[in-house]
C-alpha positions as a printed NumPy array, in Angstrom:
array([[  0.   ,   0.   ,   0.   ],
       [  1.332,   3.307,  -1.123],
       [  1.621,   6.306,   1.437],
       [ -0.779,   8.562,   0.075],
       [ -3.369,   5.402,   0.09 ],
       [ -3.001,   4.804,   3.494],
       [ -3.474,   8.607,   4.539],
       [ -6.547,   8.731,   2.44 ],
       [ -8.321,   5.14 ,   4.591],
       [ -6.347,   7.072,   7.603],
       [ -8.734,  10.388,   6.847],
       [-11.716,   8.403,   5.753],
       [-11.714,   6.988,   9.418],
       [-10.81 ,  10.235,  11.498],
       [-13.734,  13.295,  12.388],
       [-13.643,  15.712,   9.632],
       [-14.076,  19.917,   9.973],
       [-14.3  ,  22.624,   8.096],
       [-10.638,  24.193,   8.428],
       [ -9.419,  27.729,   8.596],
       [ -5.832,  26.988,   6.85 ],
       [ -7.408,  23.812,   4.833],
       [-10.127,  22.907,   2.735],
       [-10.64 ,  20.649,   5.967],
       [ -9.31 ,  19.928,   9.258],
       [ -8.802,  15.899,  10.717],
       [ -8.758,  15.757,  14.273],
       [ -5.851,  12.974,  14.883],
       [ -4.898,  12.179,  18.692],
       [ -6.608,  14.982,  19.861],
       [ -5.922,  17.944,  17.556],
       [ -6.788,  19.1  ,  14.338],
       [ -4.6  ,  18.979,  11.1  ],
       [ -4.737,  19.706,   7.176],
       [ -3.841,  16.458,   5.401],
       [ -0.704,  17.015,   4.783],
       [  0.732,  18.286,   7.866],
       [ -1.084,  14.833,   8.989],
       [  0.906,  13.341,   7.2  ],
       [  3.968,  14.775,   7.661],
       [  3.15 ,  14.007,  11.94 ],
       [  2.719,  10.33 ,  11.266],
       [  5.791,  10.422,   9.347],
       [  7.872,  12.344,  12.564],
       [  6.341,   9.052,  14.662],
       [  7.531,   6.379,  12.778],
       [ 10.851,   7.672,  10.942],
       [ 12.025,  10.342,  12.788],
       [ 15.016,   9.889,  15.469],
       [ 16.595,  12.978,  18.131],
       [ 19.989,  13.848,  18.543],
       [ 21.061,  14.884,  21.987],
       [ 21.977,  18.526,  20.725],
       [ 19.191,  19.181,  18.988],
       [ 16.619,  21.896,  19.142],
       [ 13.158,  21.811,  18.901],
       [ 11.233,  24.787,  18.422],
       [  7.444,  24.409,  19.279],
       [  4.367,  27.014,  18.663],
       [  1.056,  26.989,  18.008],
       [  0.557,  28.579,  14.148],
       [  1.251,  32.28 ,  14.343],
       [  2.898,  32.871,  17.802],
       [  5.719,  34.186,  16.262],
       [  7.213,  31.138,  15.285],
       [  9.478,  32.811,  12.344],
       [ 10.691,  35.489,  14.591],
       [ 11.655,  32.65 ,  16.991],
       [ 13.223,  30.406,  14.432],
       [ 15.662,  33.205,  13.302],
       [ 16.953,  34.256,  17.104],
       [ 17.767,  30.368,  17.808],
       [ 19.917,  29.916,  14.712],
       [ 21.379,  33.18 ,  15.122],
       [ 22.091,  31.978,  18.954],
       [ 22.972,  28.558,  18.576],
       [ 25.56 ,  29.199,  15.698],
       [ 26.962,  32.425,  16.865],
       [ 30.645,  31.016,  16.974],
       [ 30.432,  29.885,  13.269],
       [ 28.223,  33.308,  11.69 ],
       [ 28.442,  36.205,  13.463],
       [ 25.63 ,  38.649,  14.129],
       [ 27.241,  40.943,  11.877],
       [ 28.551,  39.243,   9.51 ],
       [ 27.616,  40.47 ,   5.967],
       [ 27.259,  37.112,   4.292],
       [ 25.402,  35.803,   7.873],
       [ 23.049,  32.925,   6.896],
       [ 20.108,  34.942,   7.875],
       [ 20.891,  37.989,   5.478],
       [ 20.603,  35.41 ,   2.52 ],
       [ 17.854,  32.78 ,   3.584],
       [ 14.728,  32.47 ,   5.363],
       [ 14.301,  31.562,   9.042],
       [ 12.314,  28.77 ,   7.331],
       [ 14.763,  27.361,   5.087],
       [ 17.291,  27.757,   7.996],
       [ 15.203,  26.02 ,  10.805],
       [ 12.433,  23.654,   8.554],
       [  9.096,  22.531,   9.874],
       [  9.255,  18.341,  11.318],
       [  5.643,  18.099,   9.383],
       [  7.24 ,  19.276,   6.048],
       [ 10.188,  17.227,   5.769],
       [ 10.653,  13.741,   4.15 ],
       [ 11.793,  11.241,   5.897],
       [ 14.774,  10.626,   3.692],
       [ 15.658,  14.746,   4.462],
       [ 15.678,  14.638,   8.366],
       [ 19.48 ,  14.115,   8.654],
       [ 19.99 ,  16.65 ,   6.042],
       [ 19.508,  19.652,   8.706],
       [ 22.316,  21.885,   9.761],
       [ 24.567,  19.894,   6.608],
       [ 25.172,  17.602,   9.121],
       [ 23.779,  13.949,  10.424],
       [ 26.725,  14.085,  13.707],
       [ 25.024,  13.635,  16.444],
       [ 27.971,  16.293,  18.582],
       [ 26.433,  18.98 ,  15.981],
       [ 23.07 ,  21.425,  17.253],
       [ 20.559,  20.696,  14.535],
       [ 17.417,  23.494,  15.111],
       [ 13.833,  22.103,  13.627],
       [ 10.364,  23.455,  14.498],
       [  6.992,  22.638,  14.432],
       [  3.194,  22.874,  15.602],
       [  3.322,  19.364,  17.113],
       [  1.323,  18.78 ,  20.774],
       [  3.369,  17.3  ,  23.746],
       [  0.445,  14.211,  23.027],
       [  1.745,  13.318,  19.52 ],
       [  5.605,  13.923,  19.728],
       [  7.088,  11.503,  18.852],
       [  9.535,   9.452,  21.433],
       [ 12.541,  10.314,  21.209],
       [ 12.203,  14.091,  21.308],
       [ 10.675,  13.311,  24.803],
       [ 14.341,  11.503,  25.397],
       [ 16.508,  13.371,  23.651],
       [ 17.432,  17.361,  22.853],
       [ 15.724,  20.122,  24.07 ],
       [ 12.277,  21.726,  23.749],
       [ 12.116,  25.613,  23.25 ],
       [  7.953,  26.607,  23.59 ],
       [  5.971,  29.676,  22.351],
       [  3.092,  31.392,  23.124],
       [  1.139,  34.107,  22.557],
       [ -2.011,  35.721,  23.397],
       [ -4.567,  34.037,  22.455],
       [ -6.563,  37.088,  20.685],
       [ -3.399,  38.056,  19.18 ],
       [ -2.89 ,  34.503,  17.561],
       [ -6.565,  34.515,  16.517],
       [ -6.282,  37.406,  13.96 ],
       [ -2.501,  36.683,  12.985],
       [ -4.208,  32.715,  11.936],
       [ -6.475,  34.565,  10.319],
       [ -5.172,  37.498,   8.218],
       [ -2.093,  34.168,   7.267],
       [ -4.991,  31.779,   6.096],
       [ -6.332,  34.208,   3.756],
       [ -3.023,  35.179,   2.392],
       [ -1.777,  31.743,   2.091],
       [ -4.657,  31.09 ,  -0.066],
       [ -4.924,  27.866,   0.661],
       [ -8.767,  27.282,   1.049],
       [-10.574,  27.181,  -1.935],
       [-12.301,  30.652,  -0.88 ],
       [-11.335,  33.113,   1.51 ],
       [-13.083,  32.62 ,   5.121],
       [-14.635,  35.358,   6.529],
       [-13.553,  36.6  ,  10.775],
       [-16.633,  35.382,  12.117],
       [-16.767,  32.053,   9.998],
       [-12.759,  31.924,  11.412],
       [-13.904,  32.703,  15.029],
       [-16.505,  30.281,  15.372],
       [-14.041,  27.08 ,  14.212],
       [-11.068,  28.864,  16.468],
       [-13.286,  28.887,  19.415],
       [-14.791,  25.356,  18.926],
       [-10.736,  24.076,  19.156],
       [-10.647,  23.427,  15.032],
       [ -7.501,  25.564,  14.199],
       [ -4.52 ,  24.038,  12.896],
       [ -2.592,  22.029,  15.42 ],
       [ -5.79 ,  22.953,  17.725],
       [ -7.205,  23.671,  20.43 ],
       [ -4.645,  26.094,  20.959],
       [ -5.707,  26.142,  24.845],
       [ -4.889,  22.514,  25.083],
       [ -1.839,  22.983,  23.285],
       [ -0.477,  25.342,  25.307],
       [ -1.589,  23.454,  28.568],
       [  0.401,  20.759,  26.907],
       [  3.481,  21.728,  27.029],
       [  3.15 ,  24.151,  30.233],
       [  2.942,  21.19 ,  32.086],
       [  5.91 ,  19.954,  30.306],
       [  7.851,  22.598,  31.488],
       [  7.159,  22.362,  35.118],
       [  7.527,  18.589,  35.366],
       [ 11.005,  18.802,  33.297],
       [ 12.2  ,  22.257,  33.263],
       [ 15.615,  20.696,  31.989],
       [ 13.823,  19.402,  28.898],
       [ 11.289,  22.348,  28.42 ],
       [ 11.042,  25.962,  28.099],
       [  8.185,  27.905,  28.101],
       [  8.764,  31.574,  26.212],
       [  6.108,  34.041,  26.178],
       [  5.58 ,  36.388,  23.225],
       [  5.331,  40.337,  24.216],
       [  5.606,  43.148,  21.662],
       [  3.88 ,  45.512,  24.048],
       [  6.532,  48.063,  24.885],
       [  5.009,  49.58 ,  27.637],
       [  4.842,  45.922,  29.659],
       [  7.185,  45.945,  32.162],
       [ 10.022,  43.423,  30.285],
       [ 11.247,  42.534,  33.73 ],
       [  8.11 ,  41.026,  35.475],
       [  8.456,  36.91 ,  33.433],
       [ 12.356,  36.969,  35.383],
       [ 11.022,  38.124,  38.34 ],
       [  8.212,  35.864,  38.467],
       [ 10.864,  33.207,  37.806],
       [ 12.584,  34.378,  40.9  ],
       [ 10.036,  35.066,  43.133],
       [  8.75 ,  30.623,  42.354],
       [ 12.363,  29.755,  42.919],
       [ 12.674,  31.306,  46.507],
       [  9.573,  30.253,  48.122],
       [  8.579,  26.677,  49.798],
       [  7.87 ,  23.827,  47.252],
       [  5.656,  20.957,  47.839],
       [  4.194,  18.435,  45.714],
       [  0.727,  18.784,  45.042],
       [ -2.407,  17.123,  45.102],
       [ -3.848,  19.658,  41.855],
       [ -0.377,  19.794,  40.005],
       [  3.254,  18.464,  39.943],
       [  4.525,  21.219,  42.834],
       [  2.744,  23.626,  45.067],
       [  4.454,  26.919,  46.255],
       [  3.854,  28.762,  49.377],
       [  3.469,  32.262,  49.118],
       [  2.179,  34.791,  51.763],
       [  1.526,  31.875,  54.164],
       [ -1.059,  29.536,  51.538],
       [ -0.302,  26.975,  48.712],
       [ -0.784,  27.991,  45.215],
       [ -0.176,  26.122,  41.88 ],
       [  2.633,  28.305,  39.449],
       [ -0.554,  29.534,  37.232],
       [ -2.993,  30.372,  40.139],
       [  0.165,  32.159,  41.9  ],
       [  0.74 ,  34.556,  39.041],
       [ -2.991,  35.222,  38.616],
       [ -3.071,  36.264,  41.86 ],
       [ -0.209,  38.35 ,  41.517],
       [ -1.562,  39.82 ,  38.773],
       [ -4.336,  40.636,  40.861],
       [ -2.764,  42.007,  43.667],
       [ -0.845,  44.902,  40.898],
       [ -3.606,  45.548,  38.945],
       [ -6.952,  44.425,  39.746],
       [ -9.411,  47.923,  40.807],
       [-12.606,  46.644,  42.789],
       [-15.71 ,  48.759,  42.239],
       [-18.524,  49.668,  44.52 ],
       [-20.989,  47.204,  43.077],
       [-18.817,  43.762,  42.464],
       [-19.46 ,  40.744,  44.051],
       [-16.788,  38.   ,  44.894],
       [-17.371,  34.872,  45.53 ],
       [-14.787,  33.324,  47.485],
       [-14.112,  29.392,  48.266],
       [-11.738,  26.979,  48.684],
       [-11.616,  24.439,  46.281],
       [-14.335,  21.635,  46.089],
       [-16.711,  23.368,  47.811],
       [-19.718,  24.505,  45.804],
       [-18.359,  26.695,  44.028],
       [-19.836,  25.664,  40.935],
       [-23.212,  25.276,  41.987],
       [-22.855,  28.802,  44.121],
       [-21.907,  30.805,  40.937],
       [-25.162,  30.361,  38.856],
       [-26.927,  31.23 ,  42.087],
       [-25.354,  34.519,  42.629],
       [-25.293,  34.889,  38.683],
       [-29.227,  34.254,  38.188],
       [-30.111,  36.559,  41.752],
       [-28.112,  39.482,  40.596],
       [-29.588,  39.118,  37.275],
       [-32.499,  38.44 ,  37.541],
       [-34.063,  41.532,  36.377],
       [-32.579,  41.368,  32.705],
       [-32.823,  37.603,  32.818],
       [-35.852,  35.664,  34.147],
       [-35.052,  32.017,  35.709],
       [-37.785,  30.806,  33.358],
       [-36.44 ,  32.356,  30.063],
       [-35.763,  29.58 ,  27.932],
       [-32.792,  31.92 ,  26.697],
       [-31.222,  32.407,  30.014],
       [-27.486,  32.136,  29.937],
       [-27.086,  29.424,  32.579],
       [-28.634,  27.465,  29.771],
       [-25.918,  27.663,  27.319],
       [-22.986,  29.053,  29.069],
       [-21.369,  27.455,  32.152],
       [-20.899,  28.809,  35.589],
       [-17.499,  29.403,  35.314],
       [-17.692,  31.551,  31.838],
       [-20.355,  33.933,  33.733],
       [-18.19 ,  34.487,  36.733],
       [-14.92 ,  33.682,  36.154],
       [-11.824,  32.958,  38.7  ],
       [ -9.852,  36.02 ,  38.942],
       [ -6.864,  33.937,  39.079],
       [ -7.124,  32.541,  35.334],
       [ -7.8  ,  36.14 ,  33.915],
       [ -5.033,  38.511,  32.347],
       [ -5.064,  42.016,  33.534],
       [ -6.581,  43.341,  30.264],
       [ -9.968,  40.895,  31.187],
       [-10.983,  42.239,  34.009],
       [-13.625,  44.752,  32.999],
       [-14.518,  42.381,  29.573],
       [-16.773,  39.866,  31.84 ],
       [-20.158,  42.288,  32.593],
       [-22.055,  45.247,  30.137],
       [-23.892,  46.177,  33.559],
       [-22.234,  47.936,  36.766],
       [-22.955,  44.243,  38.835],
       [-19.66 ,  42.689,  37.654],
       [-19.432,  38.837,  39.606],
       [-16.037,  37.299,  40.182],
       [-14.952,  34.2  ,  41.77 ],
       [-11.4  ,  33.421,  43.341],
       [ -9.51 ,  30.976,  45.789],
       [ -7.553,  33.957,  47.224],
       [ -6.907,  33.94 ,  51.011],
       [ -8.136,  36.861,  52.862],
       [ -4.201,  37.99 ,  53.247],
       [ -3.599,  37.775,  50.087],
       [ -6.638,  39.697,  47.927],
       [ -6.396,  42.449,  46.58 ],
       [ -6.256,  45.973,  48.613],
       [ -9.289,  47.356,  46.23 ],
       [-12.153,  44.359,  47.013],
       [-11.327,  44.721,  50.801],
       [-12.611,  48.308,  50.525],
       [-14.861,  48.297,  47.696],
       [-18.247,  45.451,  46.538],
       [-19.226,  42.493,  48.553],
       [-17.151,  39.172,  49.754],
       [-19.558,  36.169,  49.879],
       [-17.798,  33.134,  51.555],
       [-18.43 ,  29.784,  51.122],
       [-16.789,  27.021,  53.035],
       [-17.797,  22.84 ,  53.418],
       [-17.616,  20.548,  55.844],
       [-13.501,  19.324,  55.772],
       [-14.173,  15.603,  55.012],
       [-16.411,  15.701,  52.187],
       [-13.626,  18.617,  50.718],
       [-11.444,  16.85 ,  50.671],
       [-13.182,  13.941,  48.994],
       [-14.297,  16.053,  46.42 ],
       [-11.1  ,  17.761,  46.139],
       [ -9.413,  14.068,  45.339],
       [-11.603,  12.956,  42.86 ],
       [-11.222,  16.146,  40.854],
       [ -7.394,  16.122,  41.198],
       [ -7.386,  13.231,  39.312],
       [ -9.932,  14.025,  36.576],
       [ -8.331,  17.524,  35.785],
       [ -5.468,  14.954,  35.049],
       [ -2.379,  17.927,  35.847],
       [ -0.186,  15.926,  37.556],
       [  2.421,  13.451,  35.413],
       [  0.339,  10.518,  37.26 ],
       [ -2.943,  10.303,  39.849],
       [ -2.207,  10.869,  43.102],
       [ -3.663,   7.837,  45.662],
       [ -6.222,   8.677,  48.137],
       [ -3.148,   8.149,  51.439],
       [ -0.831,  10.31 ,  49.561],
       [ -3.277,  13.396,  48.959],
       [ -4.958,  12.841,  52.48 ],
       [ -1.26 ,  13.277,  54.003],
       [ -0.655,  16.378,  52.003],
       [ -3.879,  17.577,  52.845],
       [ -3.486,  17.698,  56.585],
       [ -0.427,  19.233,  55.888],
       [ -1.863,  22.247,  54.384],
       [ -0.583,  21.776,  51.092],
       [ -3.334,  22.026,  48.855],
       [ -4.601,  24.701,  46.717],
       [ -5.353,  28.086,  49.079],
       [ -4.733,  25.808,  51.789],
       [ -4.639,  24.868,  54.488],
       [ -7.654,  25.036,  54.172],
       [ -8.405,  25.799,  58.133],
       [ -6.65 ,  29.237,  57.912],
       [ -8.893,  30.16 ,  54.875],
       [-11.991,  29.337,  56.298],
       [-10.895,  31.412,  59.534],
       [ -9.548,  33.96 ,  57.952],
       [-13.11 ,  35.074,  56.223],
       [-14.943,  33.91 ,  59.258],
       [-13.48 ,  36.712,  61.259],
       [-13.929,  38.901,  58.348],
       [-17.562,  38.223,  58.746],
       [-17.292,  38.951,  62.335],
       [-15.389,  42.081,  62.223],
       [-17.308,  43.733,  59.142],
       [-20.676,  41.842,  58.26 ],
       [-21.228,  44.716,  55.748],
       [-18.609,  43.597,  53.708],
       [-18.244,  39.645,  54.136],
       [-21.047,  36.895,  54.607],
       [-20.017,  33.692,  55.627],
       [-22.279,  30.898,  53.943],
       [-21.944,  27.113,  54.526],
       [-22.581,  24.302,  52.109],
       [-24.761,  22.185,  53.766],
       [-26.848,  24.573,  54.955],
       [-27.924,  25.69 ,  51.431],
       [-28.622,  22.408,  50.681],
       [-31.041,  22.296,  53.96 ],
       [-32.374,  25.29 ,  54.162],
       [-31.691,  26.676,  50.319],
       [-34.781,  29.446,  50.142],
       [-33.792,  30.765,  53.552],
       [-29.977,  31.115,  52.63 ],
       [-31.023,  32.6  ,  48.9  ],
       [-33.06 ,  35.428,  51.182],
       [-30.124,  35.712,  53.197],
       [-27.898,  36.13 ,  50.37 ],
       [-30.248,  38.343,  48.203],
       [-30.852,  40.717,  51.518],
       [-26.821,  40.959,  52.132],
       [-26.25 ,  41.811,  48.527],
       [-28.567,  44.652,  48.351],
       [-31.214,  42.833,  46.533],
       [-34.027,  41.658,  48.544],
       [-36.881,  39.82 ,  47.042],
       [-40.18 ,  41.712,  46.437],
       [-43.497,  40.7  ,  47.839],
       [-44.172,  40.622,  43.937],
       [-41.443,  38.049,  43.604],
       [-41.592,  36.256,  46.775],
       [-45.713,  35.867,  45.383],
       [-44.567,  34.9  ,  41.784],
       [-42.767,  32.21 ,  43.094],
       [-39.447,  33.63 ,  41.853],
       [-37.116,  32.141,  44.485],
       [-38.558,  28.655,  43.993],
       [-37.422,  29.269,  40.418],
       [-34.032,  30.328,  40.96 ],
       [-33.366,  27.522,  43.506],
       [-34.692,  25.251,  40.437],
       [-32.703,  26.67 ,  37.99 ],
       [-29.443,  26.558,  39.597],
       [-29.864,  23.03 ,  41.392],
       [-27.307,  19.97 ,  40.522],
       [-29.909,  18.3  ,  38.893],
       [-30.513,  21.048,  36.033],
       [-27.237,  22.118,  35.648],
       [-25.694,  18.858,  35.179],
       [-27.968,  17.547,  32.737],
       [-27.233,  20.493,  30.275],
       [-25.335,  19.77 ,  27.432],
       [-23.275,  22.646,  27.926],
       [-22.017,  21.51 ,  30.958],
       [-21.487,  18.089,  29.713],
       [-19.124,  18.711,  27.372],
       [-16.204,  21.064,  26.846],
       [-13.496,  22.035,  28.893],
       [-12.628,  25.357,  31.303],
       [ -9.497,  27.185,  30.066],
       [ -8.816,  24.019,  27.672],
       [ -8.447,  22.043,  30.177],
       [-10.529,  20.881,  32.966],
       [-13.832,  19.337,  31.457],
       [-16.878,  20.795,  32.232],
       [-18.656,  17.665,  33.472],
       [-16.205,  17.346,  36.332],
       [-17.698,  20.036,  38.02 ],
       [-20.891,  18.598,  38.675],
       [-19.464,  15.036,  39.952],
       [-21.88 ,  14.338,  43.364],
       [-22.745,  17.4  ,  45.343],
       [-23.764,  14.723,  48.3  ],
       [-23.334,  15.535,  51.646],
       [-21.744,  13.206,  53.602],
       [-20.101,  11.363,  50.927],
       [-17.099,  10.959,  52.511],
       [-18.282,   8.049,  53.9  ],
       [-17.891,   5.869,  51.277],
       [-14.115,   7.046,  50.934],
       [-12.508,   8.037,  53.963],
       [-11.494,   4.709,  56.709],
       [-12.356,   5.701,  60.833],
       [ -8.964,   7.184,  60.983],
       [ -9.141,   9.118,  58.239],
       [-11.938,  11.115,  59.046],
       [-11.026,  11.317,  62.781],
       [ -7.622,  12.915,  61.51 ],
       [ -9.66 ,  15.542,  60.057],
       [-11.902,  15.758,  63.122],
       [ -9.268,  16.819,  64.957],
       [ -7.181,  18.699,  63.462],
       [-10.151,  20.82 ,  62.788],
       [-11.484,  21.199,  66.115],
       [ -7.984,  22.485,  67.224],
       [ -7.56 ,  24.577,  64.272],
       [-10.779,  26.417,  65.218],
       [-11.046,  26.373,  68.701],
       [-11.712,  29.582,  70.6  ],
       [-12.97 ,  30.975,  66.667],
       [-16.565,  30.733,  67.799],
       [-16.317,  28.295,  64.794],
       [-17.346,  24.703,  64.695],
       [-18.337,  22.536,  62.169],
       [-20.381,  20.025,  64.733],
       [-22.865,  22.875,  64.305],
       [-23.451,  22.136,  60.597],
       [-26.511,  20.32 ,  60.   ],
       [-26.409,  16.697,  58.947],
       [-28.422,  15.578,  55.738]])
């Protein structure tokens, strides 16, 4: 059977899209391809072979790839050409012909890079591969240079290059492009997962894998990535139950993404009057707690019962969205009204200057055990650690405090005397008594934020329909939250896994759970605190 045949069964067998670069797009281990960078993928997996001096140069399609190309051959073979030498490589040929694309090449030209098959000798290739389809032995051999971009920035590059590459048999239009960029459909997409891909890479190996960021903004502060980098290699590392490593920094644990997010926040973010933050840790309704407060403070423009509503085809998290995961330049994108809704992780000692002085804080905490529960089975479904974690290993780490915004005892505390001190500014709310007493805490909630029910509503039946709206039973059924993923790379459906209280039953042994009694009762003692008090369901 020739090669081309056995592409052609190969794409006869594989889901087929509409493509932005191609005619059509094959989604193969994941990601989407035009046939022949397909082919020119499979070919890398069975034929190709890594030097140990060799360079790989990784992007998603227009991150600046060419740009990128033509600094590592200028760097890597600075003794032989000099930057200003007038007959310099780079003055005469293309950063492509220079550093080629994997998914172009023959076979029978691999070893033809650099003029040179000796293995002593740097040879520089790039391409738009995923960390899922590499193949072997560039995960064992040479090193892996990654770029990225902002995403909106990579959106219009892709498509201002597909119409000038002419390589569709009619131009696409931006919102034709948009659509099949947001659904994941892009070349070598989705980009999200892509990214993710190799992020994770480069915190698991950072001696294989480097993670470059692309900034043309001249007014960003150049000097913030290295000092990020410092600031993650001074503090306490852990491993964590959520990721490879957990770093402590201002007292809590914090993943190297949620960490910079919060950072972020901290310089930038600007709190006004009428925001509303919703504050957890994680695992503990947060989900569920989101299209509450989304439907109560909207209910005006959006009726529980219109068959329109958002919460119907958007999830939770794009409505209010975690501070942490948001770039400076997204904070005022998420709300056309002045009733912006937030959600974050962030300790009380750690948040922002602006929401301690300006909107709302509505706290949420759980009862520990069935936390922590939760907490392990999503670990393990968000799948960002190199390998699941076992129940023993994350309950040890748990008690320890290292878990995301933990420990999770000096959150909780921290916003319970917040409550205490200023019940203006902070409500305290506890899981399971929403899910006993749910129209009494939605009054509560509605009366704290300034938005009491009406007799008019109370009569219509409006909080009945809110409560309905919002339960675990709607929202997991819809399709939107189903299917998908948050950020690329959580999927949406492992949000909505139980919701039980008192599930940790069927996980946690006698010891387990009295560990957690325990440590909890001495943790809060004297608080005024005590989770005996929560009512059992």
């Amino acid at each position: 059977m020739t090669r081309s045949s056995t592409l052609e069964d190969l794409l006869s067998s594989l889901p087929r899209e509409e493509g932005i670069n191609s005619a059509y797009s094959y989604q193969y281990q994941g990601f989407w391809y035009g046939p022949t960078l397909l082919q020119g993928l499979i070919d890398c997996q069975q034929h190709f072979h890594a030097h140990e001096n060799d360079v790989f140069l990784v992007t998603s399609p227009k991150s600046g790839t060419t740009w990128l190309k033509a600094i590592l051959y200028a760097l890597i073979n600075r003794e032989a050409c000099s930057p200003q030498d007038p007959h310099h490589p780079l003055l005469q040929k293309t950063p492509h012909q220079l550093v080629p694309f994997l998914e172009l090449l023959k076979p029978s030209d691999y070893d033809f890079v650099s003029n040179s098959s000796d293995n002593s000798i740097s040879r520089i290739f790039a391409c738009h591969i995923p960390t899922a389809s590499l193949p072997i032995s560039i995960r064992e051999a040479g090193k892996i240079v990654y770029l990225c971009r902002d995403i909106k920035d990579t959106f219009v590059s892709h498509f201002h290059f597909s119409n000038e590459a002419n390589v569709r048999p009619s131009p696409i239009s931006l919102e034709n492009a948009f659509d099949l960029f947001c659904k994941g459909t892009s070349l070598a997409g989705p980009v999200w997962d892509h990214i993710l891909g190799y992020w994770k890479e480069s915190l698991e190996r950072p001696d294989k894998a480097l993670v470059v960021v692309y900034v043309r903004n001249k007014q960003m502060n150049t000097s913030s990535a290295p000092r990020y980098t410092d600031l993650i290699s001074s503090l306490p590392k852990e491993e964590g139950i959520l990721e490879p490593y957990s770093y402590q920094y201002q007292g809590f644990w914090y993943s190297p993404v949620g960490m910079q997010g919060i950072i972020d926040c901290q310089q930038h973010f600007q709190a006004h009057k009428n925001d509303t933050f919703l504050v957890t840790s994680p695992k503990s309704g947060t989900t569920w707690l989101k299209a509450i407060l989304f439907a109560l403070i909207n209910r005006e423009a959006y009726h529980p019962q219109d068959p329109h509503h958002p919460l119907l085809n958007k999830t939770p998290h794009q409505l209010v969205p975690f501070l942490e995961l948001l770039k400076p330049s997204d904070y005022d994108l998420f709300s056309n009204s002045s009733n912006r809704i937030f959600a974050c992780h962030i300790s009380s000692v750690s948040l922002p200057k602006s929401i301690m002085q300006e909107g709302k804080i509505v706290y949420l905490c759980r009862d520990i055990k069935d936390t922590f529960v939760s907490l392990f089975h999503f670990s393990n479904k968000a799948n960002f650690r190199p390998s699941a974690i076992s129940l023993e290993d994350a309950f040890n780490l748990f008690c320890k405090g290292v878990t995301l915004s933990g420990p999770i005892w000096d959150q909780i505390l921290g916003y319970w005397k917040e409550s205490l001190e200023r019940p203006h500014k902070v409500l305290f709310m506890r899981y399971e008594e929403m899910m006993q007493e749910p129209h009494l805490q939605l009054r509560r909630l509605a009366k704290f934020l300034g938005k009491p029910f009406s007799q008019e509503e109370e009569k219509s039946g409006l909080p009945d329909q809110i409560i309905k709206l919002c339960s675990f039973d709607s929202m997991s059924k819809l399709e939107v939250n189903k299917t998908g993923t948050l950020v690329g790379a959580i999927s949406n459906d492992s949000f909505f896994r139980s919701g039980v209280v008192g599930d940790w039953k069927n996980y946690l042994t006698a010891e387990m759970a009295s560990k957690l009694d325990q440590i909890t009762e001495k943790k809060f003692r004297d608080s005024g605190l005590s989770f005996t008090m929560l009512p059992s369901i």
